[in-house]
C-alpha positions in Angstrom: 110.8 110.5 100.2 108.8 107.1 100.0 108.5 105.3 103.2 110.1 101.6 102.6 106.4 100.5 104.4 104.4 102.3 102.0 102.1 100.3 99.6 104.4 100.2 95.6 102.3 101.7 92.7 99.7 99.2 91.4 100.3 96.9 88.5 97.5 95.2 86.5 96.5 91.3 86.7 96.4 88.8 84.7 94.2 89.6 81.4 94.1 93.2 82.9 92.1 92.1 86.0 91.6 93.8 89.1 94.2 93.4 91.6 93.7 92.8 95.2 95.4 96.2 96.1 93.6 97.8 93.3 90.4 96.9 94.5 90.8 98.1 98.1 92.6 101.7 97.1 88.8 101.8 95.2 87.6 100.8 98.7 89.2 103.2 100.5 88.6 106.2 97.5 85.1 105.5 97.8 84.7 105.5 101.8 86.5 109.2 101.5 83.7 110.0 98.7 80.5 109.0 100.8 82.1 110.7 103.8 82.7 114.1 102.6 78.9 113.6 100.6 77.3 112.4 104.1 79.5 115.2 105.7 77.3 118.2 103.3 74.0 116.2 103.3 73.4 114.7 107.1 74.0 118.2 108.8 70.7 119.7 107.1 68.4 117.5 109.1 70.0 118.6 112.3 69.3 122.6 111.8 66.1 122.6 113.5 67.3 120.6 116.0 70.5 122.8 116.7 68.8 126.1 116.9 66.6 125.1 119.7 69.8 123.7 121.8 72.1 126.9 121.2 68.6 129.4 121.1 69.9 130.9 117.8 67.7 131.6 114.6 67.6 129.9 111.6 69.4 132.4 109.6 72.3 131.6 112.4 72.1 127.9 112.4 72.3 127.6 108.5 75.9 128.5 108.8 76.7 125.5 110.4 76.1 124.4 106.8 77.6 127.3 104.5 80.9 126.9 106.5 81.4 123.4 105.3 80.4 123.9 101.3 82.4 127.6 101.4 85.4 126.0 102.8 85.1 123.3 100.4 84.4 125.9 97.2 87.1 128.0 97.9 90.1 125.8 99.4 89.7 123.2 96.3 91.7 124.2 93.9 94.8 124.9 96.4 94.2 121.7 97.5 94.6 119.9 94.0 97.5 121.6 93.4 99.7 121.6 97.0 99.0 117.3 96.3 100.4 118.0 93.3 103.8 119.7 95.0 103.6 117.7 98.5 102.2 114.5 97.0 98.7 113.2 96.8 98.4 110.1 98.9 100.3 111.9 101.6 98.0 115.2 101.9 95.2 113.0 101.2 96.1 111.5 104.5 96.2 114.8 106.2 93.0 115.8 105.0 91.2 112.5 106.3 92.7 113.6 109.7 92.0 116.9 109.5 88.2 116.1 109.0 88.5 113.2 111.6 89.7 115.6 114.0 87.2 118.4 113.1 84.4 115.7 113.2 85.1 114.9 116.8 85.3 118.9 117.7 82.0 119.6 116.0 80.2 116.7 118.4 82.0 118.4 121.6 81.2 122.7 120.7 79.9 124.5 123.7 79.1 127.2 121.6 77.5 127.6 118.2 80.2 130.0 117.0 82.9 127.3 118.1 80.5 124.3 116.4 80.4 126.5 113.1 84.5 127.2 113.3 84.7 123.3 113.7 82.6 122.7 110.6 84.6 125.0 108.3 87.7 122.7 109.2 85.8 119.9 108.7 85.0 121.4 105.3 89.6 122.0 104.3 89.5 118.4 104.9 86.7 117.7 102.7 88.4 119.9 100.4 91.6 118.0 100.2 89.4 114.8 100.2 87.1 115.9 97.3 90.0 117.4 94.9 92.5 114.1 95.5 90.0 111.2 95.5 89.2 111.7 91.7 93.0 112.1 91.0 94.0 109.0 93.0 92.1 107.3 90.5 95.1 107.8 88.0 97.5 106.9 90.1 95.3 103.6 91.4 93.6 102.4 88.5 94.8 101.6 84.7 93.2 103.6 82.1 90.8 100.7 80.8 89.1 100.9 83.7 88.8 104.8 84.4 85.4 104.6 83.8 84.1 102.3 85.6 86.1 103.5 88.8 84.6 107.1 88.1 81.2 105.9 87.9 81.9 104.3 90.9 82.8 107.3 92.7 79.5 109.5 91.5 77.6 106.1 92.8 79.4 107.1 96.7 78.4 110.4 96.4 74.7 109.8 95.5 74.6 107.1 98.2 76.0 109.7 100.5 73.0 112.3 99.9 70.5 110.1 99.9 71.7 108.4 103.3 72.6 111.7 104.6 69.0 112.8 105.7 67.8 109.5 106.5 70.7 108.7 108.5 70.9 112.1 110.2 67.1 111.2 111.5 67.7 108.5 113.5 71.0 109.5 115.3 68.9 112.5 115.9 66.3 110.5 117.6 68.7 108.2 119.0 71.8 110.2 120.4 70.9 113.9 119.9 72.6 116.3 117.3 76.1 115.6 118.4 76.0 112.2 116.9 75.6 113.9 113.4 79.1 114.4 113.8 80.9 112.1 116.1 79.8 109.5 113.3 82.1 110.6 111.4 85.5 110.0 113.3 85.3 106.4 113.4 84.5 106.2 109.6 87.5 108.9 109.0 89.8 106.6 111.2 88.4 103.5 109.2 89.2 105.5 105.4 92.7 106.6 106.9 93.7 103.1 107.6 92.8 102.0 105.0 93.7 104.5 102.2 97.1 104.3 104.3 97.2 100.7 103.5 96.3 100.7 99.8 96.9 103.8 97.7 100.1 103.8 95.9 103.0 105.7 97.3 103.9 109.2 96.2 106.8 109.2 93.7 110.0 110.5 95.6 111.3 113.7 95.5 113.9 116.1 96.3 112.8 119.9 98.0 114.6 120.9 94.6 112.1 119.0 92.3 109.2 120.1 94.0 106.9 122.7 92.0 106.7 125.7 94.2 103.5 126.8 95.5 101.8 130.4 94.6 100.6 131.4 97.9 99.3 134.7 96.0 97.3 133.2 93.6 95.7 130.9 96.4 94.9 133.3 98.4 93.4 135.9 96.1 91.4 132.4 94.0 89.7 131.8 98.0 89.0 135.3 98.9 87.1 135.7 95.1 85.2 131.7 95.5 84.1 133.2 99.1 82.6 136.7 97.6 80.7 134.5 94.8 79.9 132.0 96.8 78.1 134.1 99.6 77.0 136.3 96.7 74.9 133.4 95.3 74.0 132.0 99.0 73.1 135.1 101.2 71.7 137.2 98.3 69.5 134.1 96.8 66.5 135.5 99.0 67.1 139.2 98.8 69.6 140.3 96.3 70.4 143.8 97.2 73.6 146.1 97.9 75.0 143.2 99.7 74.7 140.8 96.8 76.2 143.0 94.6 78.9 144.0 96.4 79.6 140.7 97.1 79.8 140.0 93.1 81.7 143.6 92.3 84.6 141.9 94.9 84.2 138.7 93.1 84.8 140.2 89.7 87.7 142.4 91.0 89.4 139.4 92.7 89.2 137.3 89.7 91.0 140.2 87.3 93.3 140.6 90.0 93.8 136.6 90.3 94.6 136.4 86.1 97.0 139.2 86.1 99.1 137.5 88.9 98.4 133.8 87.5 99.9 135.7 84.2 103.1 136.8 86.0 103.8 133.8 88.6 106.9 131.3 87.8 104.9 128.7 89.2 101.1 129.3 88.4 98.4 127.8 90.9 96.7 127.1 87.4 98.2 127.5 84.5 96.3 130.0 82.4 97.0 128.3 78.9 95.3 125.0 79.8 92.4 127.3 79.6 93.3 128.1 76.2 92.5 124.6 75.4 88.9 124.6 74.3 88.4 120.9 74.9 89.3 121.5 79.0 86.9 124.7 78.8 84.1 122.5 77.2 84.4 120.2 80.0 84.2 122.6 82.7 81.7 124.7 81.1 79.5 122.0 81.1 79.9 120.8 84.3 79.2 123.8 85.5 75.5 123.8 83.6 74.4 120.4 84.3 75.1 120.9 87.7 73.0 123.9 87.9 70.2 121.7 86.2 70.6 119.1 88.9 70.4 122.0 91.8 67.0 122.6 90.4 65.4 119.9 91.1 65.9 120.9 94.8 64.9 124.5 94.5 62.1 124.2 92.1 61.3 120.1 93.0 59.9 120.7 96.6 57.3 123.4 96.0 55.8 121.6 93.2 55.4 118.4 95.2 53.6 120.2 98.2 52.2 123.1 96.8 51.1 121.7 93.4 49.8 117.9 94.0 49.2 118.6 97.7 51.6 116.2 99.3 52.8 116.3 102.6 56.3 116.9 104.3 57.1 113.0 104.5 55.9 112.3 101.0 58.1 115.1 99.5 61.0 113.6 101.1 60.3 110.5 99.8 59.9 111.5 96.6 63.2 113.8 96.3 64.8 110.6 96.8 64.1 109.2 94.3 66.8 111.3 92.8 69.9 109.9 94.6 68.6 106.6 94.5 68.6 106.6 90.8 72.1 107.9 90.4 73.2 105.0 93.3 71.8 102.3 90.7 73.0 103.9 87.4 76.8 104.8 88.5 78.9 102.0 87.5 76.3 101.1 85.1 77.4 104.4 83.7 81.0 103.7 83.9 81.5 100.7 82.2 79.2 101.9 79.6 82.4 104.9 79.0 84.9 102.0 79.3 83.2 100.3 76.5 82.4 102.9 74.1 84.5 106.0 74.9 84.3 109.0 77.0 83.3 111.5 74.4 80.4 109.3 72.6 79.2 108.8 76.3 79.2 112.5 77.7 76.5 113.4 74.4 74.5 110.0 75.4 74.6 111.9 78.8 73.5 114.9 77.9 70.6 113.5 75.0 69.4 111.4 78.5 69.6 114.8 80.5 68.0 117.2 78.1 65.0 113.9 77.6 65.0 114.1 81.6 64.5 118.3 81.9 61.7 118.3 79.4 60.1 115.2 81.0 60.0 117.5 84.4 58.4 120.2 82.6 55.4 117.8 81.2 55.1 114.3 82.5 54.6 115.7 86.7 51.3 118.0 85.3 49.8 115.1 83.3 50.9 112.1 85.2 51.6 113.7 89.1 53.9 111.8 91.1 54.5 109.3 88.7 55.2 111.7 86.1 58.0 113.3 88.7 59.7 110.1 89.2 59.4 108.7 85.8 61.3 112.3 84.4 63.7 111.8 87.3 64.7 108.5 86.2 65.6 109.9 83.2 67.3 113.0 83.9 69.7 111.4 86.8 71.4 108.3 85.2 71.8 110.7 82.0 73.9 113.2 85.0 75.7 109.7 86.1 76.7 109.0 82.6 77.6 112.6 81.7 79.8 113.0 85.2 81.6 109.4 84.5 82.2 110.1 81.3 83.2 113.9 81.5 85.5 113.3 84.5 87.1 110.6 82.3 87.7 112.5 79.4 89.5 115.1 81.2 91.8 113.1 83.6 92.5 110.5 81.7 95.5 112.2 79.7 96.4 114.8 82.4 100.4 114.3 83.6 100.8 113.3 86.8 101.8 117.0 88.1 98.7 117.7 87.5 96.0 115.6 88.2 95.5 117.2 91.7 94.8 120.7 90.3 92.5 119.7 87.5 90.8 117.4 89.8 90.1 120.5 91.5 89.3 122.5 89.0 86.8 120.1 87.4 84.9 120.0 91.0 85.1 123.4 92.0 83.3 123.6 88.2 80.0 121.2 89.7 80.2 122.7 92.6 79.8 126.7 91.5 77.3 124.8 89.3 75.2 123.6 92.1 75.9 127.1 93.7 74.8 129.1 91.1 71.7 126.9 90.4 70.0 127.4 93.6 69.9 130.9 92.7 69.4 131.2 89.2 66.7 128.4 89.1 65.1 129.5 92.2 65.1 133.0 90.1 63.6 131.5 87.2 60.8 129.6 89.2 60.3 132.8 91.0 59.7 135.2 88.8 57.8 132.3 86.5 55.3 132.1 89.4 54.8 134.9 90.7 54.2 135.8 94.2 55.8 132.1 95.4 54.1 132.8 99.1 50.4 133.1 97.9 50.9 130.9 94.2 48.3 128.6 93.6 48.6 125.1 92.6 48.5 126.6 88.8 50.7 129.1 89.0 53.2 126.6 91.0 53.1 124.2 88.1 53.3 126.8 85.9 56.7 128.2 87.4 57.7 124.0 87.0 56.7 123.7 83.5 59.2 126.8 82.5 61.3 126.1 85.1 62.6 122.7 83.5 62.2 124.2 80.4 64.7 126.6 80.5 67.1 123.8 82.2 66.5 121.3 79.1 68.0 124.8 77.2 70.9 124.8 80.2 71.6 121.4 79.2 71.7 121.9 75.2 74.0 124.8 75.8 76.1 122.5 77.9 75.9 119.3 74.9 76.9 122.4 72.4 79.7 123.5 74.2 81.3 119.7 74.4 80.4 119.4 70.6 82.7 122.7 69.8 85.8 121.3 71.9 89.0 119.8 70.8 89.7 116.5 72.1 93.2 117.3 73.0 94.1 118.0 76.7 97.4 119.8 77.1 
């Protein structure tokens, strides 16, 4: 039941300006978004760090990462959809102090074991975080401005990954790896108050108007994300037995997950939204772009140092040129979909995009490093406009029961994206080059050139599929 202190629903200004409350629930939406970014990106930094103080290897430490983004992959969807039945500003408070709490036991762990148990509950609250932040947006902000609010959110994110590293550095230098973490609680404490203060209260409800909740399907949707997941993480180096056992299970669990999605009263998902081509477009090509984006991690690195020569720092500096083009062209992005519609804006998107992949296949071996950046500030703002504009399209009809699960839905789609990409590009680059360990320059730019060529194809395939759809959401 609504709490009689609890903030009301928003209601638009004057001339359909932004009102006071509306502009800090944004506030507090995008805090949550750059904290569960800097939560995936500042860790990274720390790995070296971290196996020298616990005495583990590499291969150990780099689970202090994959239990975050694995407990994030396969607990989004649930999440979406138990804000959906319990209410989305009230699990979204949850999940902030579930990730609050988990920061602070991360920056305390005796152990490594502990440290990595810490950061997979650090990862269900960014779960809840990531699948309600793009809902709350319906509930927060009036459709006119959808766009904008969205581009606003992708601008958090990329601030988060680019700070992430940089960030990570100096509390590293400063305070030693458990700062990496501790961080985190006061900002969490700082979001909860805030998102406690300013995002609309649940609509009230009686235990009998409640949705229930298909435990079943929740379970069985985790347990097939997880085999996938690791399938694409553990097996990206050496894809043997284990990698294909780990996609046989994956393949099994997700027949097993549609027969009982196909029999439950109350569906985790409900299969015939699928059968709605304009929602499969969507996801479908979220799920390519984002594998086109991942590749310019794989693939972007080794052609910096191995190809023109640079060193460690330079690369870094480089690679962020990425985030910090996507920082500057979010809301850019989003009041460009405000103004001229979501669907004209996803294909401006994804023109920009595919101009941006075939830019990285030619401009960095004629031009260098200004031909890298040059291609980059091409490709990113054409991913800001196409995420602003694709996440706009598909929540901006959705009924309220279900703007937790398709929120989850449509980032569980980037994020098997970005999964999937570091494996399939790295793939592509690999076998493109050759023997990656003794390539030479050549060879290196070589596996670029076809690397970015066969993403600029990714990305066409992506612009067909949202050509084909239907523009109705059921």
């Amino acid at each position: 039941m609504r709490n009689p202190t609890d903030p009301p629903a928003p209601s638009p200004g004057p001339d359909g300006a932004a009102t006071g409350r509306e502009r800090r629930a944004l506030v507090s939406l995008c805090l949550l978004t750059l904290l569960s970014s800097l939560g995936a990106s500042s860790a990274n930094v720390g790995l070296p760090t971290l196996a020298r103080s616990f005495g583990a290897s590499f291969q150990d430490v780099q689970w202090i990462v994959l239990a975050y983004l694995l407990a994030i992959t396969c607990l989004i969807v649930g999440a979406g959809r138990l804000g959906d039945r319990l209410g989305r500003r009230r699990l979204l408070l949850g999940g902030v102090a579930v990730f609050t709490a988990a920061s602070l036991l991360c920056g305390v762990a005796p152990t490594l074991g502990l440290l990595i148990a810490a950061r997979a509950v650090q990862g269900m609250g960014a779960a809840v975080m990531m699948a309600l932040t793009i809902a709350m947006i319906g509930d927060s902000v009036p459709k006119a401005r959808t766009g904008r609010a969205m581009g606003l959110l992708g601008t958090m994110s990329a601030i988060g990954t680019a700070l992430g590293p940089s960030a990570g550095g100096a509390l590293l230098a400063v305070a030693g790896w458990p700062a990496l973490f501790l961080v985190n609680a006061p900002l969490g404490v700082l979001a909860w108050v805030l998102a406690r203060g300013s995002l609309p209260a649940d609509q009230p409800r009686s235990p009998g108007q409640r949705p229930a909740f298909d435990v079943a399907g929740t379970l069985l949707l985790a347990l097939t994300l997880a085999a996938y997941a690791l399938a694409m993480t553990i097996g990206r180096t050496d894809f043997g037995s284990t990698g294909v056992g780990l996609l046989l299970a994956a393949a099994v669990g997700l027949g097993l997950f549609l027969r009982v999605e196909a029999r439950a009263k109350a569906p985790l998902v409900t299969l015939a939204l699928f059968r709605d081509r304009a929602f499969r477009a969507s996801l479908a090509a979220n799920a390519l772009v984002s594998t086109v984006m991942m590749a310019t991690l794989v693939v972007g690195p080794f052609f910096l140092s191995r190809s023109l020569g640079l060193s460690e720092a330079l690369v870094g500096l480089v690679l962020a040129s990425g985030p910090v083009a996507s920082a500057f062209s979010g809301v850019p992005a989003g009041r460009l979909v405000d103004r001229f519609g979501a669907d004209r804006m996803v294909s401006a998107g994804l023109v920009l995009a595919v101009v941006g992949a075939v830019a990285l296949a030619l401009l960095p071996g004629w031009l260098g490093v200004a031909g890298y950046v040059a291609a980059i500030a091409l490709l990113t703002p054409g991913y800001q406009l196409f995420q602003a504009a694709n996440n706009t399209a598909v929540m901006m009809d959705v009924p309220p029961d279900r703007r937790g699960v398709t929120s989850g839905l449509l980032t569980l789609s980037r994020n098997l994206g970005l999964v999937s990409g570091a494996s399939v590009m790295g793939a592509v680059f690999a076998l493109a080059t050759g023997d990656v360990a003794s390539a030479g320059p050549e060879a290196v730019a070589n596996g670029m050139r076809i690397s970015f060529l066969v993403a600029g194809g990714l990305v066409v395939l992506a612009w067909l599929c949202f050509s084909a759809k239907q523009r109705r959401i059921v």
